[in-house]
C-alpha positions in Angstrom: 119.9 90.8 86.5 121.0 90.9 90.2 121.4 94.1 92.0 125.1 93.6 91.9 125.2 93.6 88.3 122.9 96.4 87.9 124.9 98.3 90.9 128.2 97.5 88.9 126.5 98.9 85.2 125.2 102.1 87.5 128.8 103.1 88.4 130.2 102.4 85.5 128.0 104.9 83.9 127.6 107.6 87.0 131.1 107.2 89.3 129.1 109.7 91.4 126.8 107.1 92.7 129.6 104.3 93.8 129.1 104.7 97.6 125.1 104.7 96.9 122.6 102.6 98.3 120.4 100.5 96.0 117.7 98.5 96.2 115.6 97.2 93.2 112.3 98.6 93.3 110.5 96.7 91.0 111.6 93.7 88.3 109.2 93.0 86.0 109.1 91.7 82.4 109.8 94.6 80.6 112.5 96.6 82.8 113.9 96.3 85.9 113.6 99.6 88.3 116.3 100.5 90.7 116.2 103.1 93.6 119.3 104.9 94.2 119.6 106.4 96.8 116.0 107.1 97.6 116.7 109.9 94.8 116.8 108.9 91.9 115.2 106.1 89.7 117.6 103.9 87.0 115.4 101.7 84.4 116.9 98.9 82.7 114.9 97.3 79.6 115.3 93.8 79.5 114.6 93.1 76.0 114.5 95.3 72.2 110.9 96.1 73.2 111.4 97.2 76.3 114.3 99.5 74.9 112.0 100.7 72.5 109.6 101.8 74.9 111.7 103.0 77.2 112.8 105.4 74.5 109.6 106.1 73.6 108.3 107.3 77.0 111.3 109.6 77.1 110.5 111.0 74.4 106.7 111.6 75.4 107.9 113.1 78.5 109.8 115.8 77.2 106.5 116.9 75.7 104.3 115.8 78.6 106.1 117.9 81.3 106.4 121.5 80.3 103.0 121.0 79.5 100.8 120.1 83.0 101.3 121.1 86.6 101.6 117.8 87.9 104.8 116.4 88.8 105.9 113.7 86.5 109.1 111.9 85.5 112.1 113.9 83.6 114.0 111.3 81.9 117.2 111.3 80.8 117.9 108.9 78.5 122.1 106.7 78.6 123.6 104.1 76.4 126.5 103.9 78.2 127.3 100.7 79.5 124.1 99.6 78.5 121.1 101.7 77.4 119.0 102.8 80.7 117.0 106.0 82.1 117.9 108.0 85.2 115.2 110.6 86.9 114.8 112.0 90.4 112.4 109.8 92.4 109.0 111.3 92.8 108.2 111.8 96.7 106.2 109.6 98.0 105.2 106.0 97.7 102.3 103.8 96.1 98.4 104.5 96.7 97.1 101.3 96.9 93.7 101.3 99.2 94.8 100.4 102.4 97.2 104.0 101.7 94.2 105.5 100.6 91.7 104.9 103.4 94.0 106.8 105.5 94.4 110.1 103.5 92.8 112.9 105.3 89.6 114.5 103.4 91.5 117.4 102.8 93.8 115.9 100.8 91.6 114.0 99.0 89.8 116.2 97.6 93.4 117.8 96.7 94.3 114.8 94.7 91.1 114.5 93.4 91.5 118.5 92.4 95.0 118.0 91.0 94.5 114.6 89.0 91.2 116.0 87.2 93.1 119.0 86.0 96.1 116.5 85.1 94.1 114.5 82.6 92.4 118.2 81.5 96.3 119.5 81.0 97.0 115.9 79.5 94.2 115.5 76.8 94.6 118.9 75.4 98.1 118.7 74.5 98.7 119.0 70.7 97.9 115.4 69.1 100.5 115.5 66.2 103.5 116.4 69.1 102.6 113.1 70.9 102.5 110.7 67.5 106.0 112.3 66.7 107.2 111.9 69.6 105.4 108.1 68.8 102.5 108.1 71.0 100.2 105.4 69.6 97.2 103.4 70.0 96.8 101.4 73.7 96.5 98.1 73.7 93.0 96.9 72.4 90.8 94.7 74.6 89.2 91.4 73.5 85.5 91.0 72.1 82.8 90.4 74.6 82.6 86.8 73.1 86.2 85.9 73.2 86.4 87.2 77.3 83.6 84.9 77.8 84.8 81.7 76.2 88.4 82.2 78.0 86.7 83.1 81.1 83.6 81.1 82.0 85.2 77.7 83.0 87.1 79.3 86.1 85.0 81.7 87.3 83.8 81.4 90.8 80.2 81.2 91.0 80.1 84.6 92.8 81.6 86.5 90.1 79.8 84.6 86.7 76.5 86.6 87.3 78.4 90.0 87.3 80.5 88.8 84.9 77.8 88.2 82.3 76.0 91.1 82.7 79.0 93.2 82.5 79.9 91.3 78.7 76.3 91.7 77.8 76.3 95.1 78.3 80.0 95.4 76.3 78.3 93.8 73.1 75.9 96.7 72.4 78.3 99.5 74.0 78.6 102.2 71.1 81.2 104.5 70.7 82.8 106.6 73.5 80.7 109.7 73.2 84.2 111.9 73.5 86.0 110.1 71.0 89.6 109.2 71.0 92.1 111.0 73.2 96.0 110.9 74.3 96.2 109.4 77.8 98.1 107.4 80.6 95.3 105.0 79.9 97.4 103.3 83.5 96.5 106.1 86.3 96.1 103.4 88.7 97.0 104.7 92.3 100.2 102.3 92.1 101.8 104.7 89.6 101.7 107.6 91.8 103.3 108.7 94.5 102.0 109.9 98.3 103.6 110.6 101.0 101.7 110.4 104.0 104.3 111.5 106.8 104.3 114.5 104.9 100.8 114.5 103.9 101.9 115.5 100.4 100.9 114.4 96.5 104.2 114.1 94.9 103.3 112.9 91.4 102.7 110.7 88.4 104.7 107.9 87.0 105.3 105.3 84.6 103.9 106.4 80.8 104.9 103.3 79.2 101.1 102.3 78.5 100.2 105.9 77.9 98.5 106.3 74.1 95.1 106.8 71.9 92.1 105.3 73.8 88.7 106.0 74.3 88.2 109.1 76.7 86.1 107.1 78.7 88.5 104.5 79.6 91.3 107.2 81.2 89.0 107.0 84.1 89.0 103.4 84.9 92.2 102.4 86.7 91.5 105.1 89.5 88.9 102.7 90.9 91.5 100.0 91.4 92.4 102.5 94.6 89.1 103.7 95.3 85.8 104.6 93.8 86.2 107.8 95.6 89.2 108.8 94.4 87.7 108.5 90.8 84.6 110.2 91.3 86.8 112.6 92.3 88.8 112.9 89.9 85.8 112.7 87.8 84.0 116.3 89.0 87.4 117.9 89.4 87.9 116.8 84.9 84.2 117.9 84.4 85.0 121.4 85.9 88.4 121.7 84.2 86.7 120.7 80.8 83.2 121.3 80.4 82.9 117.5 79.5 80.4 115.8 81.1 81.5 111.9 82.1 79.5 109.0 82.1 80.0 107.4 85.5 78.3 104.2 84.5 80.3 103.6 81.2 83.3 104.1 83.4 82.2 101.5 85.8 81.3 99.1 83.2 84.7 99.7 81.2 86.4 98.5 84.7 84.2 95.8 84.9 85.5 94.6 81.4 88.9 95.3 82.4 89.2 93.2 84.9 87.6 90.4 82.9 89.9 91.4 80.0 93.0 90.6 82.5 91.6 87.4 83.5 91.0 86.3 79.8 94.5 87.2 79.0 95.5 85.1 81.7 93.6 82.0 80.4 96.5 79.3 79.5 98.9 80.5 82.9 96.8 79.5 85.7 98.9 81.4 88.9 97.8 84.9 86.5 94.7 84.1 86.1 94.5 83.4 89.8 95.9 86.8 90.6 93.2 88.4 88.4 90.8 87.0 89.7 91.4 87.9 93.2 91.9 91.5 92.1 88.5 91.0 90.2 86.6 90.0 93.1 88.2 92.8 95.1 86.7 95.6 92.2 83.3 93.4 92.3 83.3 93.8 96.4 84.2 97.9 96.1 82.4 98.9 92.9 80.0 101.3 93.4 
């Protein structure tokens, strides 16, 4: 949709926001995002899925956010023109690494603080309110053999060695030793928000991929920011819990994630060239 299409189904819905400015913030497969305003976020679905997600993650909201301290998303939920969202925008914009590797110590170690007790506040929320409200299983990962077949052709030589260690290790990996939990399962730095004028943490976005996974695995998509963040986040869950993690299992799980992207990727070769960038990026920053 262009933006003057999704500016003309905005005002037909809110009048309020004709003499607004928009810009589409992101436009991906799914939905497309656009920011209002700098206030306020509108979500479009593209497709029946989408729409179904998008209802969805409403609806886990409503139970999400009364129940932790962090800042997330309140969605409210229109089918008038078309079905869409509209929340405030969280202050604040993406942590990628290059935002990260300016953030003061202090606050750090504040977002490290406040994202450990997040997950603690997230995985003790009642199970059975999150499957009504139709929280299910994430997405599972392919078999140690199937990554490999899809994989080994295209990797560089660089990354095979890694690479098939990591899938070694994934064959005889047992059970997460904490079991299955509700989770973002997609707290990549990307879906939160900073601010660094301001110095401030403003929040947590985007539960679309949030589900039933392994424990374990909550902890991976930190480290596409920074190790640091997620050991971080790490001590801050171990204190708020009385869990102890398994810092190497998390580092192998990203391992496998990132081949798991690149094995997805397999028959669209610009994807898989993307993944593999981002892969040799983890390999170069993994601790």
């Amino acid at each position: 949709m262009s933006l003057e299409r999704l500016r003309e189904l905005t005002v037909a819905g809110h009048p309020q926001f004709a003499g607004a400015r928009f810009t589409i913030l992101a436009d991906g497969w799914d939905s497309v995002a656009l920011d209002v305003d700098n206030r306020y976020i509108i979500k479009f679905p593209r497709h029946e899925v989408a729409e179904q997600s998008l209802r969805r993650e409403v609806l886990l909201l409503s139970v999400i956010a009364p129940r932790v301290l962090m800042p997330v998303p309140q969605m409210d939920l229109h089918d008038i023109p078309v079905t869409h969202t509209i929340h405030a925008k969280l202050p604040g914009r993406a942590l990628d690494p290059a935002a990260y590797a300016k953030v003061p110590e202090s606050m750090r170690a504040e977002i490290g603080e406040r994202l450990g007790q997040f997950y603690a506040h997230l995985h003790a929320i009642n199970s059975d309110l999150l499957a009504n409200a139709g929280a299910g299983p994430v997405q599972e990962w392919l078999d140690a053999e199937t990554i490999r077949q899809r994989i080994e052709p295209h990797l560089p030589p660089a990354l095979a060695h890694w690479a098939d260690k990591a899938l070694e290790k994934l064959a005889s990996l047992g059970p997460d030793p904490h079991g299955v939990t509700y989770g973002l399962f997609d707290g990549h730095g990307w879906n939160m928000a900073y601010d660094p004028a301001q110095n401030r943490f403003g929040g947590v976005f985007d539960f679309g991929d949030s589900g039933f996974g392994p424990l374990h695995q909550e902890f991976i998509y930190s480290n596409l920011t920074s190790p640091d963040l997620t050991e971080r986040i790490i001590a801050s869950y171990e204190q708020h819990t009385g869990r102890e993690l398994d810092r190497a299992r998390i580092t192998l799980l990203t391992d496998i994630h990132r081949l798991w992207e690149i094995a997805e990727e397999h028959e669209n070769a610009e994807g898989m060239a993307a993944m593999i960038e981002a892969a040799d990026a983890w390999f170069a920053m993994r601790p």
